[in-house]
Residue frames as a rotation matrix with the C-alpha (Angstrom) as fourth column:
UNK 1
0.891 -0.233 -0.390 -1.14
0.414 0.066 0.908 -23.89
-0.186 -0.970 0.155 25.82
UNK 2
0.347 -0.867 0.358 2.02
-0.292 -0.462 -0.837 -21.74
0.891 0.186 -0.414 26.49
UNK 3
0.481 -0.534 -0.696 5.00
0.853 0.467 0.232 -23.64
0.201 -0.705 0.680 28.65
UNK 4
0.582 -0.553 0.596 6.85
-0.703 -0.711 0.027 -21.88
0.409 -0.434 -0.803 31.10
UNK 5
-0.726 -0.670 -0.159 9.84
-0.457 0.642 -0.616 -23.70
0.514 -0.374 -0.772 33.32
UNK 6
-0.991 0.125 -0.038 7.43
0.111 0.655 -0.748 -24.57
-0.068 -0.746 -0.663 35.96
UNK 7
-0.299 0.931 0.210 3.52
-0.228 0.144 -0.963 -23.78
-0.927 -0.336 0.169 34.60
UNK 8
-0.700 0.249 0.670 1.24
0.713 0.177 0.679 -24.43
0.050 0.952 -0.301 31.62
UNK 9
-0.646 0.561 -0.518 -0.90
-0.414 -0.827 -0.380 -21.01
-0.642 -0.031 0.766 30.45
UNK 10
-0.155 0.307 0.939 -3.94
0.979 0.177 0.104 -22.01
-0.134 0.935 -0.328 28.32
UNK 11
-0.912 -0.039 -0.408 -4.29
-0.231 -0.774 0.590 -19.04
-0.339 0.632 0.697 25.57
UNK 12
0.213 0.779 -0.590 -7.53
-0.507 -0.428 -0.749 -17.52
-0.835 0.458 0.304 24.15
UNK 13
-0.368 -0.065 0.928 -8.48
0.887 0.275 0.371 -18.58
-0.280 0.959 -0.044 20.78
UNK 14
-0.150 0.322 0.935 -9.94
0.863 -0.419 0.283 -15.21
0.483 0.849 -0.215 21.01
UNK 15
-0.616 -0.586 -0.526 -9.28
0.714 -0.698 -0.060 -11.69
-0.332 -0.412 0.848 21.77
UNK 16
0.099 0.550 0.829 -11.41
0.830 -0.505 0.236 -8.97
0.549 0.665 -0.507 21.59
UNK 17
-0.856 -0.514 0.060 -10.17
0.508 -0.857 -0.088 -5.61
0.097 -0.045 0.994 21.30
UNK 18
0.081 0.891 -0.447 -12.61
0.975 -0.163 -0.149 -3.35
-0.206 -0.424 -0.882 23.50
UNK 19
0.991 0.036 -0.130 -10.75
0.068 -0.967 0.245 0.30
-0.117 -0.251 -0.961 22.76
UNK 20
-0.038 -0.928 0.371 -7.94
0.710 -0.286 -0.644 1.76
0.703 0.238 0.670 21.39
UNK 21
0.278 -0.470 -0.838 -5.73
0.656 -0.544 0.523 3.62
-0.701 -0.695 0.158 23.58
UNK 22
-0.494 -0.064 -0.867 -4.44
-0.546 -0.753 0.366 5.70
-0.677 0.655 0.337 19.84
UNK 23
0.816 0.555 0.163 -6.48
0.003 0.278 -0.961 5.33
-0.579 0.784 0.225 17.04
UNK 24
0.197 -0.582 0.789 -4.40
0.798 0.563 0.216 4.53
-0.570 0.587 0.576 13.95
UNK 25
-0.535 -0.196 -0.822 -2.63
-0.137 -0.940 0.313 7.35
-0.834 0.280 0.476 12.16
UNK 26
0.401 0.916 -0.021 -4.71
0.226 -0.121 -0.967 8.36
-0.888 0.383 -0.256 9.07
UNK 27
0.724 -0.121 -0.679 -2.24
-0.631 -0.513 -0.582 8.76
-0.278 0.850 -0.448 6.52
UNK 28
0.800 -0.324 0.505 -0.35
0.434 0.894 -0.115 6.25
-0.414 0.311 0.856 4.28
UNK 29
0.701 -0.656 -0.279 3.03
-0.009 -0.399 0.917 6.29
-0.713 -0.640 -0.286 4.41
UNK 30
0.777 -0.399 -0.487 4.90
-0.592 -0.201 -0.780 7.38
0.214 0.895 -0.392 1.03
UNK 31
0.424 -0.512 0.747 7.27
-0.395 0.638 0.661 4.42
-0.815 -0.575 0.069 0.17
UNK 32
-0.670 -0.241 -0.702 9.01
-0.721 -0.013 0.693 3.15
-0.175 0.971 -0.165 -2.86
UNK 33
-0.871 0.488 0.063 7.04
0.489 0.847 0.208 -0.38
0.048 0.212 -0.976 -2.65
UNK 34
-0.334 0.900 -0.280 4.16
0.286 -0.186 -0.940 1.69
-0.898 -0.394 -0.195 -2.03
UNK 35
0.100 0.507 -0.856 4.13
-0.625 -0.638 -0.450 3.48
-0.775 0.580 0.253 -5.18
UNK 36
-0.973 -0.066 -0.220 4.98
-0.197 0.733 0.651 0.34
0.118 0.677 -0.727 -7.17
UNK 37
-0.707 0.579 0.407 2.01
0.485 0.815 -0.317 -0.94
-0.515 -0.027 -0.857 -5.67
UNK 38
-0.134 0.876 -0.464 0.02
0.239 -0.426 -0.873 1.77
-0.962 -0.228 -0.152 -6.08
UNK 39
0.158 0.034 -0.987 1.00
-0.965 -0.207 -0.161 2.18
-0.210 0.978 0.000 -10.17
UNK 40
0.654 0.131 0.745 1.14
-0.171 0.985 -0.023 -1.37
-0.737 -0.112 0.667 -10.46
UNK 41
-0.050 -0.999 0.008 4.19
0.135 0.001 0.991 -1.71
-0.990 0.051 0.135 -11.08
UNK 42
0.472 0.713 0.518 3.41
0.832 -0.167 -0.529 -0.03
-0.291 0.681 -0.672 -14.47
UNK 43
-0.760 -0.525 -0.383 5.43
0.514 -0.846 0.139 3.53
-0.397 -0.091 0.913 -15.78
UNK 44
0.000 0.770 -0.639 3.39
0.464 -0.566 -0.682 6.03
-0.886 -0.296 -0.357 -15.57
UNK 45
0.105 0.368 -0.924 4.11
-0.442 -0.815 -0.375 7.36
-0.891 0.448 0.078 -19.03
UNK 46
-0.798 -0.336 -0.501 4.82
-0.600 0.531 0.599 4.93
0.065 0.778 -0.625 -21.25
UNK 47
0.189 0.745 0.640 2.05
-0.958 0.283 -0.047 2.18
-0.217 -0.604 0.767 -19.47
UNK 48
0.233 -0.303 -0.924 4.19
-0.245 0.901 -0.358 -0.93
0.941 0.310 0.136 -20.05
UNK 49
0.956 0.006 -0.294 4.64
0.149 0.852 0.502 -3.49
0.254 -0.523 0.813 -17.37
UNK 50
0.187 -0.805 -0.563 7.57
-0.320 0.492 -0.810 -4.06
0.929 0.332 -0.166 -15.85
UNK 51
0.295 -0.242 -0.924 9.80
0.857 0.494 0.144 -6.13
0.422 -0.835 0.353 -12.85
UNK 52
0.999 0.054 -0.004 10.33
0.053 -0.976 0.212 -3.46
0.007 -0.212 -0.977 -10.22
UNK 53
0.381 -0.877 -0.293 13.97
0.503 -0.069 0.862 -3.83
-0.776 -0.476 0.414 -10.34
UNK 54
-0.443 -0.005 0.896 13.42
0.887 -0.145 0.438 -2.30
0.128 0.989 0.069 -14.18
UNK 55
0.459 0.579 0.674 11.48
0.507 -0.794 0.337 1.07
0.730 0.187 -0.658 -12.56
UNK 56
-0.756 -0.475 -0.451 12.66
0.636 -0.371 -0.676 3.94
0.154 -0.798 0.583 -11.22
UNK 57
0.134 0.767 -0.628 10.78
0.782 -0.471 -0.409 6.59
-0.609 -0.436 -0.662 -9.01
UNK 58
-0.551 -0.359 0.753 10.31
0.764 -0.580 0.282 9.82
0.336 0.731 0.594 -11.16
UNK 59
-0.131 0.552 -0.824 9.00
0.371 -0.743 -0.557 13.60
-0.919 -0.379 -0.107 -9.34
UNK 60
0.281 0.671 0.687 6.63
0.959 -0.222 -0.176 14.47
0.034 0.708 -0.705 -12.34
UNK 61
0.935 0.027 0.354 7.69
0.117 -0.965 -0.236 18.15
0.335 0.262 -0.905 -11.25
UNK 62
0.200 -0.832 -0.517 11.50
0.621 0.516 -0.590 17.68
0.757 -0.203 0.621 -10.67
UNK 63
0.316 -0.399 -0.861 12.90
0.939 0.263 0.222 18.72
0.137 -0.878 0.458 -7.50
UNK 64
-0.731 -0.640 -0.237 15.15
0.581 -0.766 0.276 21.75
-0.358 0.064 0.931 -8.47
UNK 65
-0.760 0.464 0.456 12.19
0.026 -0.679 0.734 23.35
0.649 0.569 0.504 -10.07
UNK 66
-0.627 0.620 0.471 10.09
-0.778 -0.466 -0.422 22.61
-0.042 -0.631 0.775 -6.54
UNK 67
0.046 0.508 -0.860 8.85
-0.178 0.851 0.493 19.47
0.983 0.131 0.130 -6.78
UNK 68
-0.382 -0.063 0.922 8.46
-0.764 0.583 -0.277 17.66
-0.519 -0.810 -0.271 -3.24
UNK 69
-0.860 -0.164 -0.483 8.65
-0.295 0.932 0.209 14.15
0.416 0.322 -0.850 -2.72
UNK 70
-0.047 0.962 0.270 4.59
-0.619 0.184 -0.763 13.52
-0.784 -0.203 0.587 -1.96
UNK 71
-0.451 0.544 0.707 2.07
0.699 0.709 -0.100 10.78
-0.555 0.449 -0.700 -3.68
UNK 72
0.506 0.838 0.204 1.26
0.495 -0.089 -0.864 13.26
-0.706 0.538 -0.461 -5.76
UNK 73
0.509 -0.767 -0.390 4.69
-0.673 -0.637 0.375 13.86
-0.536 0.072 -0.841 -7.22
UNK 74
-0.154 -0.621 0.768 5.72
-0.812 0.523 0.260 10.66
-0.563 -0.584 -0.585 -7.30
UNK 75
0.650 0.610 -0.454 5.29
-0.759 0.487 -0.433 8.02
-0.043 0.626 0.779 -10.05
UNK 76
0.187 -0.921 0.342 7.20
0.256 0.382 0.888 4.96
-0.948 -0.079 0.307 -11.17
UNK 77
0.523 -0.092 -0.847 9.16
-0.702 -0.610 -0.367 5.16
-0.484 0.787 -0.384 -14.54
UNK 78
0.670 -0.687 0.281 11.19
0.706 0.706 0.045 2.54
-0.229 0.168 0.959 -16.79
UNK 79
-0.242 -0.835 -0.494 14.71
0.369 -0.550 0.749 3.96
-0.897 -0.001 0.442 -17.18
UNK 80
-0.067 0.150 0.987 13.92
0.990 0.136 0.046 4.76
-0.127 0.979 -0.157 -20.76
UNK 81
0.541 0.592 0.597 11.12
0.570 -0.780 0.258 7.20
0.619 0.201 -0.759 -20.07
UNK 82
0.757 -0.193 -0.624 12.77
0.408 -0.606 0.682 8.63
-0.510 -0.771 -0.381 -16.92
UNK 83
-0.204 -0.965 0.165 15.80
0.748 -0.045 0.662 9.03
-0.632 0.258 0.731 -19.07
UNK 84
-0.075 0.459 0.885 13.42
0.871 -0.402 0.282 10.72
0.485 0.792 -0.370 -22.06
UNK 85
0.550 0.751 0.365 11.78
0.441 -0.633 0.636 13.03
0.709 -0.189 -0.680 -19.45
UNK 86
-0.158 -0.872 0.464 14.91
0.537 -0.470 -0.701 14.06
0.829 0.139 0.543 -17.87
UNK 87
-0.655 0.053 -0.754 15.20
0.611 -0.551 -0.569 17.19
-0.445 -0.833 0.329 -15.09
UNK 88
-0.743 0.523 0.418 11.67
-0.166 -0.749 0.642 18.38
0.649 0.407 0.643 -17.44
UNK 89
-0.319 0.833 0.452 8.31
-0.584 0.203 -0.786 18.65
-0.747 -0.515 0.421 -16.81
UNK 90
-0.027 0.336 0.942 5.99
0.672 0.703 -0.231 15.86
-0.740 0.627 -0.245 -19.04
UNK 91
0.845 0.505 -0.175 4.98
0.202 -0.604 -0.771 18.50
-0.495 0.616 -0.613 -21.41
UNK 92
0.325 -0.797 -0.509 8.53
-0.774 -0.534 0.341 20.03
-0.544 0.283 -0.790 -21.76
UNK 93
-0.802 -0.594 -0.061 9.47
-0.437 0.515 0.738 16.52
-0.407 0.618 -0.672 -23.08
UNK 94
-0.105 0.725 -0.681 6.11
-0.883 0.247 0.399 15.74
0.458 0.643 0.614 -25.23
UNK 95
-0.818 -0.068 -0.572 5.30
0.084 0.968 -0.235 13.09
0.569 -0.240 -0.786 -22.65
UNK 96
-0.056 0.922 0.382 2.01
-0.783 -0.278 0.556 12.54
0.619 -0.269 0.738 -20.99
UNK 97
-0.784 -0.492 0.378 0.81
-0.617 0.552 -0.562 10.49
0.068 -0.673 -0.736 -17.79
UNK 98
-0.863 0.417 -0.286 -1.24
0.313 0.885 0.345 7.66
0.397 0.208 -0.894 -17.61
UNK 99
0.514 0.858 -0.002 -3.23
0.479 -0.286 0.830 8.75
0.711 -0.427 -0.558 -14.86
UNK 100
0.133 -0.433 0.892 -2.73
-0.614 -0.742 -0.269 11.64
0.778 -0.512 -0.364 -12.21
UNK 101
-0.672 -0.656 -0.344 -0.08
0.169 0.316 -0.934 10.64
0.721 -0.686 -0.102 -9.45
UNK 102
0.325 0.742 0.586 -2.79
-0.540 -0.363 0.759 10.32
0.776 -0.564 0.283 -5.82
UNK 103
-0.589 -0.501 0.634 -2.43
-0.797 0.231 -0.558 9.38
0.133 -0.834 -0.536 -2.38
UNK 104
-0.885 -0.106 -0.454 -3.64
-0.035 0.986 -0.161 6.04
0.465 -0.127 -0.876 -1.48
UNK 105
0.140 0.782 0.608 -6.66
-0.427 -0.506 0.749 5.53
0.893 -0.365 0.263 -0.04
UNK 106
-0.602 -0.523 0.604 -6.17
-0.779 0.218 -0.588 4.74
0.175 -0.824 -0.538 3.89
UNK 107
0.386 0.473 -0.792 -7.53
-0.199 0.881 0.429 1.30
0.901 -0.008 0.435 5.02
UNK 108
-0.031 -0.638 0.770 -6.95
-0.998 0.068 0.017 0.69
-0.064 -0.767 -0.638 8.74
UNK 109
-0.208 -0.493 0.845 -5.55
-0.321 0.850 0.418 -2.72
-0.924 -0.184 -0.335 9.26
UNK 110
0.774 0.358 -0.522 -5.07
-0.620 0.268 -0.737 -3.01
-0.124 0.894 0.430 5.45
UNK 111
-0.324 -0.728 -0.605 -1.97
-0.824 0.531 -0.197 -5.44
0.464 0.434 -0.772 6.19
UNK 112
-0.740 0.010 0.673 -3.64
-0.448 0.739 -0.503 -7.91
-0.502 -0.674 -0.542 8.13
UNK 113
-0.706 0.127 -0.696 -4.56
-0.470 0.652 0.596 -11.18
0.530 0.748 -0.400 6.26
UNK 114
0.150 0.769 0.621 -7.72
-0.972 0.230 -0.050 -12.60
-0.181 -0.596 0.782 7.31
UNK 115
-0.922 -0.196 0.335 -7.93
-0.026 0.893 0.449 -16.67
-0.387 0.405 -0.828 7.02
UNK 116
-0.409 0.662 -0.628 -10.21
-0.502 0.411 0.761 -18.59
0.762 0.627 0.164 4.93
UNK 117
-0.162 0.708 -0.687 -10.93
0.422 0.679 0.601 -21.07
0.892 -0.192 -0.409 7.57
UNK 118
-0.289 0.003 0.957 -12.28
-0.741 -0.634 -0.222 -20.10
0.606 -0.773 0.186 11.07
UNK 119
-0.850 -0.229 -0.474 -12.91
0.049 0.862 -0.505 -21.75
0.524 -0.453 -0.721 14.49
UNK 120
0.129 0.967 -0.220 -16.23
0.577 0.107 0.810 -22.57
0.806 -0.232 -0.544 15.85
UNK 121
0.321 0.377 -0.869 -15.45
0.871 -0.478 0.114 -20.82
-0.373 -0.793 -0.481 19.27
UNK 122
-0.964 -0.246 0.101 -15.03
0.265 -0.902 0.340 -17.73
0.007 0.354 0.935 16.84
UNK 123
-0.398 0.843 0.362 -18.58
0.480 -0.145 0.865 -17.93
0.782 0.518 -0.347 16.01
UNK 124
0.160 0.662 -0.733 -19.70
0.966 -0.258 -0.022 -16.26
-0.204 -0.704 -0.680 19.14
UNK 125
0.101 -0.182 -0.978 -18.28
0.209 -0.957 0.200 -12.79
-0.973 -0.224 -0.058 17.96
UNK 126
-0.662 0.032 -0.748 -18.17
-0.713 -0.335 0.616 -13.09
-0.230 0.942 0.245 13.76
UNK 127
0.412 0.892 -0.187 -21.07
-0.546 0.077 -0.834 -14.25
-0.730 0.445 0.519 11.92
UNK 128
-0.194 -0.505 0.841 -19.71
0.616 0.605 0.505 -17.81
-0.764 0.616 0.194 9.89
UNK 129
0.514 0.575 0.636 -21.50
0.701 0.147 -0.698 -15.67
-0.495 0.805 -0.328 7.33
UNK 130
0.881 -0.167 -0.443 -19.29
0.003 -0.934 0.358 -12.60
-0.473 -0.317 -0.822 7.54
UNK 131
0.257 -0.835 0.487 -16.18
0.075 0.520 0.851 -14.81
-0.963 -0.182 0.197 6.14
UNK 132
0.210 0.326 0.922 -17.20
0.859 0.388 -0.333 -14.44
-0.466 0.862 -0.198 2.79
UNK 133
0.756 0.626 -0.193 -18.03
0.599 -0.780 -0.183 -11.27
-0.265 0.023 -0.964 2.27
UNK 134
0.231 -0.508 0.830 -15.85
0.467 -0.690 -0.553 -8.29
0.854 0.515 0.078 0.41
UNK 135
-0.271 -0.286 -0.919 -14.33
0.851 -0.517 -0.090 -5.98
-0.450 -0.807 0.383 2.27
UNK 136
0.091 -0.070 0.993 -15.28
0.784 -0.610 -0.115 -2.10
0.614 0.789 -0.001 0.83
UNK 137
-0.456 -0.756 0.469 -14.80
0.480 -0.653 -0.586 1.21
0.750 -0.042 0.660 1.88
């Protein structure tokens, strides 16, 4: 139930979404947390762990030489290496990357946490069995 001054509203336990009006945009928005996540938190040329306040972001082709800031530019670094590898390219400073810088793969509603438990008057629209189950591409 939702109070107002003068009524009580009962509320759905469930909502079901018949049609988007815009479909979700299709591309995943370059972010610093993003590319932590996506290099787990991790420097891309060294491959040591670290806390992300210990990585910086590093363009793999620097700026001034044409780089653009894209997920495929974009790595993290520990100050060390970023220091090592300077305004080069990896090569120019005998450095090599873990694995090639890529764009995420899109997931629509990949922030939305599903619970564990569910409510019986769900069961008319998800399958109890359905709860379990991976999610995959």
């Amino acid at each position: 139930m939702m109070h107002t001054i003068s009524r009580r509203i009962r509320i759905p336990s469930v909502i079901m979404l018949l049609f988007f009006d815009k479909l979700p945009r299709r591309e995943t928005k370059l972010t610093r947390r993003g590319v932590f996540e996506r290099d787990k938190n991790r420097c891309q040329y060294c491959g040591k762990m670290f806390h992300r306040d210990s990585l910086n972001l590093d363009h793999v082709l620097p700026k001034d030489k044409g780089g653009r800031t894209t997920w495929e530019n974009v790595v993290c670094s520990c100050v060390p290496c970023n220091t090592r590898k300077g305004n080069r390219l990896p090569h120019e400073a005998r450095m090599q990357l873990t694995r090639k810088p890529e764009c995420p793969k899109w997931l629509p509603f990949n922030s939305v946490l599903f619970p564990t438990e569910h409510h019986e008057s769900w069961e008319h629209f998800v399958n109890p069995t359905d709860w379990n189950v991976g999610l995959s591409d």
